[in-house]
C-alpha atoms as one frame of an Amber mdcrd trajectory, in Angstrom:
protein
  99.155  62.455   6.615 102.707  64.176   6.943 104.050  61.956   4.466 101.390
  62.880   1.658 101.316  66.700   2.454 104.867  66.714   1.984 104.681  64.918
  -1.339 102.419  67.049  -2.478 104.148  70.024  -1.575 107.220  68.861  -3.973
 104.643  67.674  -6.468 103.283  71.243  -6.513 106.859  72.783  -7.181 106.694
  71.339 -10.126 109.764  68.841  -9.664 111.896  72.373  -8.931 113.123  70.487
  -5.361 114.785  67.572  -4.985 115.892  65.612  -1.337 118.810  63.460  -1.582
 118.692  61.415   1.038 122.561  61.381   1.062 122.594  65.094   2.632 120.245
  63.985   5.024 121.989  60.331   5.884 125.682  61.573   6.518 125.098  64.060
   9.126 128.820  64.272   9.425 129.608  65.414   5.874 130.329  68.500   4.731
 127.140  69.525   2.803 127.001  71.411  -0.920 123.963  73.002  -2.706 123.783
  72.595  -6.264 121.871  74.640  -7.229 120.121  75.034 -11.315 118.192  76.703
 -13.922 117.967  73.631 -15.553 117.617  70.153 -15.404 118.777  67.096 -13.577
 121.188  64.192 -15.226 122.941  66.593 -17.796 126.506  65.566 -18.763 127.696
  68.937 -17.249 127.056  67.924 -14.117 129.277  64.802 -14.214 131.982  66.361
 -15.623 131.639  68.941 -12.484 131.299  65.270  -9.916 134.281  63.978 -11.806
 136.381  66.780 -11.077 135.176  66.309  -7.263 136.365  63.139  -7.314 139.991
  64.186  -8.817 140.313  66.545  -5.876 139.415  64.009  -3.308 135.678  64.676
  -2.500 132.965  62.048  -3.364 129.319  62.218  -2.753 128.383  59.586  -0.025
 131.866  59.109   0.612 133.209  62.336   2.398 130.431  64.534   1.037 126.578
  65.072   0.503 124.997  66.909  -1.979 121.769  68.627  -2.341 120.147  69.688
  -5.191 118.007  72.225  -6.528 116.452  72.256 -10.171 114.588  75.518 -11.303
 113.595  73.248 -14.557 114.075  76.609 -16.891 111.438  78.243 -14.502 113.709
  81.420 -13.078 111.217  82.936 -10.901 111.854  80.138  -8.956 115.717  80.729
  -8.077 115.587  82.941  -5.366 112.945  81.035  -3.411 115.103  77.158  -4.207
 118.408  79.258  -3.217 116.929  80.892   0.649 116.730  77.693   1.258 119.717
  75.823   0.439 121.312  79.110   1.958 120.098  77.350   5.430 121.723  73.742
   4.787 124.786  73.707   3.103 128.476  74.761   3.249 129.355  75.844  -0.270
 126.240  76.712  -3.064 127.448  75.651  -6.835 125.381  77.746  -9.139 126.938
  76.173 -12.431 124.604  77.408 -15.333 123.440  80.731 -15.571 123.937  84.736
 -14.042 120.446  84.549 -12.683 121.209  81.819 -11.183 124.324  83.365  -9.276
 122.820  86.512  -8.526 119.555  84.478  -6.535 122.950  82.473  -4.686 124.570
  85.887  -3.753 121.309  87.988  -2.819 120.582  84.727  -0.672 123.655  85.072
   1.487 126.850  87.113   1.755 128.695  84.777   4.202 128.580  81.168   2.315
 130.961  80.104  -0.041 128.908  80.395  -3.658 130.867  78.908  -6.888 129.909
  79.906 -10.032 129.893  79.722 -14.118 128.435  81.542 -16.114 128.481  82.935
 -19.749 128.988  86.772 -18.955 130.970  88.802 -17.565 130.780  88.376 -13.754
 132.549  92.178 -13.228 130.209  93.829 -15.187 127.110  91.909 -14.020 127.755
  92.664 -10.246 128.694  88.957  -9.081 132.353  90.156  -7.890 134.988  93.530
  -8.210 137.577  92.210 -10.509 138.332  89.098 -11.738 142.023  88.716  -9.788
 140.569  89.600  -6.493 136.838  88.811  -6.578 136.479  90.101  -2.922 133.037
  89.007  -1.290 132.188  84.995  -1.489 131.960  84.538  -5.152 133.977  83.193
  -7.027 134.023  80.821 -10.290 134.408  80.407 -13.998 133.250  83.045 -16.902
 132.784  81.790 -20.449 131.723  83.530 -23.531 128.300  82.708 -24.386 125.422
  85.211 -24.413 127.661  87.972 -26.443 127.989  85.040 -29.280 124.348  85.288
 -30.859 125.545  87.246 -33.583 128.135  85.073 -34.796 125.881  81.932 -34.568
 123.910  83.892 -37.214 126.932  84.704 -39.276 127.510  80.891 -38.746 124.076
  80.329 -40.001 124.825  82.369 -42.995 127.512  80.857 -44.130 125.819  76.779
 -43.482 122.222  77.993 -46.077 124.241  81.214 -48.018 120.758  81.519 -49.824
 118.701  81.664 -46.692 116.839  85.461 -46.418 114.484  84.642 -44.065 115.761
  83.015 -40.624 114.095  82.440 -36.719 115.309  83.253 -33.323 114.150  81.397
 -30.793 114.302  82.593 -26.964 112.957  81.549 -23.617 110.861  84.763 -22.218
 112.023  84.342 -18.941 115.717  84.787 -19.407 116.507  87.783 -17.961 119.092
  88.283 -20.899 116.651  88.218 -23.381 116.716  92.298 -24.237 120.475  91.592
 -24.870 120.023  88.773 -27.133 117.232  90.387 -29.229 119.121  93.977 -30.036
 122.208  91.831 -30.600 120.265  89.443 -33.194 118.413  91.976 -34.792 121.797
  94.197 -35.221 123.637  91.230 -36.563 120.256  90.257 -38.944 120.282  93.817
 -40.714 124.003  93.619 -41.580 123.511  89.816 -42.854 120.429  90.864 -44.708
 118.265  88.715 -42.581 114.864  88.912 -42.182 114.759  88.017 -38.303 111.396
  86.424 -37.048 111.250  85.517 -33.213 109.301  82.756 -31.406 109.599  82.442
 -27.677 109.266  78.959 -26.117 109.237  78.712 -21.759 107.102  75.407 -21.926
 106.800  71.865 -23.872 104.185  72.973 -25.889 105.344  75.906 -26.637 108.512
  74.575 -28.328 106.008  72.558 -30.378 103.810  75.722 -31.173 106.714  77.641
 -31.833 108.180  75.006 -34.849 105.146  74.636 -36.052 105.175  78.346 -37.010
 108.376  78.260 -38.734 106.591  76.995 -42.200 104.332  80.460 -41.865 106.851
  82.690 -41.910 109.204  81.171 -44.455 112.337  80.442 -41.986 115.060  78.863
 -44.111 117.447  78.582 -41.102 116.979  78.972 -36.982 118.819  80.366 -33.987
 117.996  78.494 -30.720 119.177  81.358 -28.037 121.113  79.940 -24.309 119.014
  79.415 -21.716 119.091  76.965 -19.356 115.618  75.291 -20.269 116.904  74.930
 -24.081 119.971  72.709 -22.967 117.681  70.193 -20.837 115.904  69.457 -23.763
 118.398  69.480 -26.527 117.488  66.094 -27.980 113.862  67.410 -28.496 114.990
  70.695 -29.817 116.747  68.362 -32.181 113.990  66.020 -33.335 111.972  69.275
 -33.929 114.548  70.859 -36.103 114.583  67.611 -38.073 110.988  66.830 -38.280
 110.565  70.491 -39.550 113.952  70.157 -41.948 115.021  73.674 -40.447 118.922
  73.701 -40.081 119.466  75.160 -36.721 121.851  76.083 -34.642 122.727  76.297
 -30.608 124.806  76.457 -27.909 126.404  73.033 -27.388 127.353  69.625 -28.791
 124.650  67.792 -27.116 122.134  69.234 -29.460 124.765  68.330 -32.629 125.236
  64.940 -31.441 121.100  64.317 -31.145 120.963  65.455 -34.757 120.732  69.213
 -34.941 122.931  70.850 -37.650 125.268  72.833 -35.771 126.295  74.233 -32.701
 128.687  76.988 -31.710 130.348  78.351 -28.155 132.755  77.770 -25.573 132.898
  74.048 -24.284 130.632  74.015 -21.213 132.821  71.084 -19.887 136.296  73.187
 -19.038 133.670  75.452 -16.958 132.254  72.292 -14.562 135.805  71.245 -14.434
 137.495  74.380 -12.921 134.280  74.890 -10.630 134.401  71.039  -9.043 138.124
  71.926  -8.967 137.428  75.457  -6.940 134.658  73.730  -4.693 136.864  71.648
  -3.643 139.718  74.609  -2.521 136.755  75.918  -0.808 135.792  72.817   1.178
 139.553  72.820   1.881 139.561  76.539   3.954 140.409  78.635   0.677 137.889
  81.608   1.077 136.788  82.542  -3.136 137.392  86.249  -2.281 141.354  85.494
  -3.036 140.516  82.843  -5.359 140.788  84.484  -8.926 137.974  84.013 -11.332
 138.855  81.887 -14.202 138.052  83.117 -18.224 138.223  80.724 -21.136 136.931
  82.279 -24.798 138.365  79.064 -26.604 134.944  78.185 -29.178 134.198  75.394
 -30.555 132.428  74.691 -33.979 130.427  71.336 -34.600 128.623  70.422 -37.674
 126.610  67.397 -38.220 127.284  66.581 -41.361 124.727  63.535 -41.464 121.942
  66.404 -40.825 123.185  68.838 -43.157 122.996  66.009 -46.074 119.651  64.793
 -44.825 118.945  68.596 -44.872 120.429  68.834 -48.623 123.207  71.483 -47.406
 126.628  71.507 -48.669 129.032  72.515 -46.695 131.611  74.815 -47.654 134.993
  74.009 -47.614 136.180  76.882 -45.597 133.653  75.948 -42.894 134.771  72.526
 -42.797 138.310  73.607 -42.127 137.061  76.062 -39.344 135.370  73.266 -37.859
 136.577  71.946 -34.094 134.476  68.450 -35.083 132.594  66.887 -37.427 130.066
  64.340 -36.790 129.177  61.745 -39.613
């Protein structure tokens, strides 16, 4: 009877919680929370394990880790990050600033790693980025500021597009940002600017189905953590609705969306396995600087953009970091 009421207490979460056994198993191990606003099996997060590894720490090996997985569903951050708060040695919050700020209102004495695409000074996490003081520390990336160059990037990929989507998550908390930003950078383009918001399966689906009714000749796909654990679908939508599109990261290019545009995710999980690892070592993140990278990356799929009958501009092509065919 214990067995099933605990199932159905993680089936009622809504697959937000999961137990390794490993943290469990290897009593002896030092213990990490990893904790997410997205989703579980995402390249990032091997590129974080890799870097680990290159430090010396494995999972099973010398370590145990246990994760968390908010599954886009914020509201549920604070409540997944009280209680890693009570099991683990260091918390990796590797995805989002809501996601860091639930790690650092959940304790002020645990190592808590971070990345995140804002600025962690002026969004509270630490006091400068040399000396972050407190126990935060992590990697900073441009990402939310970058909205209204991905529609200046949209521009230039359908020049004779006047009538263009945005589409955001309404739970991210930056979403007041990314709307003023949008709609600034629409007026000067000459944009018409029509916004969907998406927080669920079928609402993505609801949301591209209303793309014919308004006329959208191009879309925006906003960062949020619930977007990049379903890039492939974001994708096939764009594709099944011949909308060129473009978002955050290469794993919706490579699926088949047109383009994407913003700092490689990849350097971030690299320099936070790198900094978990000084942590599990005795470094203490207060005199561990945080690290900035504003290095962008362009990819176009040029496969979608000729299925999409776009041509794209010379100029673009040169600006481009890759090009998939």
């Amino acid at each position: 009877m214990l067995e099933i009421r605990r199932r159905e207490f993680i089936a009622g979460l809504g697959g937000a919680v999961t137990w390794p056994l490993a943290g469990r198993a290897q009593p002896g191990f030092p213990v990490l929370g990893y904790l997410s606003a997205g989703s579980q099996g995402t390249e990032r997060q091997r590129m974080f394990l890799q870097a680990l590894s290159e430090a010396g720490y494995s999972e099973g090996k010398n370590i145990a880790i246990e994760h968390r997985w908010a599954e886009g569903h914020y509201d549920r951050l604070p409540q997944l990050a009280a209680d890693l708060s009570r099991r683990v040695r260091v918390i990796v919050v590797p995805d989002s600033l809501v996601t860091a700020r639930a790690a650092k209102a959940a304790t002020s004495t645990i190592p808590i790693v971070f990345g995140i695409g804002a600025d962690p000074v002026k969004s509270g996490l630490v006091t400068s980025l040399s000396r972050p003081g407190g126990n935060l520390t992590g990697a900073a990336r441009l990402n939310v500021e970058l909205e209204p160059k991905r529609l200046e990037m949209l521009h230039q990929l359908v020049p004779t597009a006047k009538t263009v989507a945005l589409l955001l998550n309404p739970a991210n908390p930056n979403i007041e940002t990314i709307l003023n930003d949008s709609a600034a950078a629409a007026r000067m383009l000459g944009f018409t600017l029509h916004v969907f918001k998406a927080g669920t399966d079928r609402d993505l689906d609801l949301a591209f189905g209303g793309l014919d009714a308004v006329g959208a000749a191009g879309l925006v796909i906003a960062p949020d953590a619930f977007f990049i654990g379903r890039s492939a679908r974001l994708a096939e939508l764009a594709l099944a609705h011949r909308i060129p599109a473009i978002f955050e990261y290469r794993e919706f290019v490579a699926a088949g969306g047109l383009a994407s545009y913003a700092g490689n995710p990849m350097e971030s999980y690299r320099l936070i396995g790198r900094y978990v690892a000084r942590t599990l070592k005795g470094e203490k993140p207060a005199d561990l600087p945080v690290q900035q990278y504003a290095k962008l990356e362009l990819i176009i799929n040029l496969k979608t953009a000729k299925a999409l009958g776009l041509t794209v501009s010379r100029p673009l092509l040169t600006l481009a970091d890759d090009l998939i065919e």
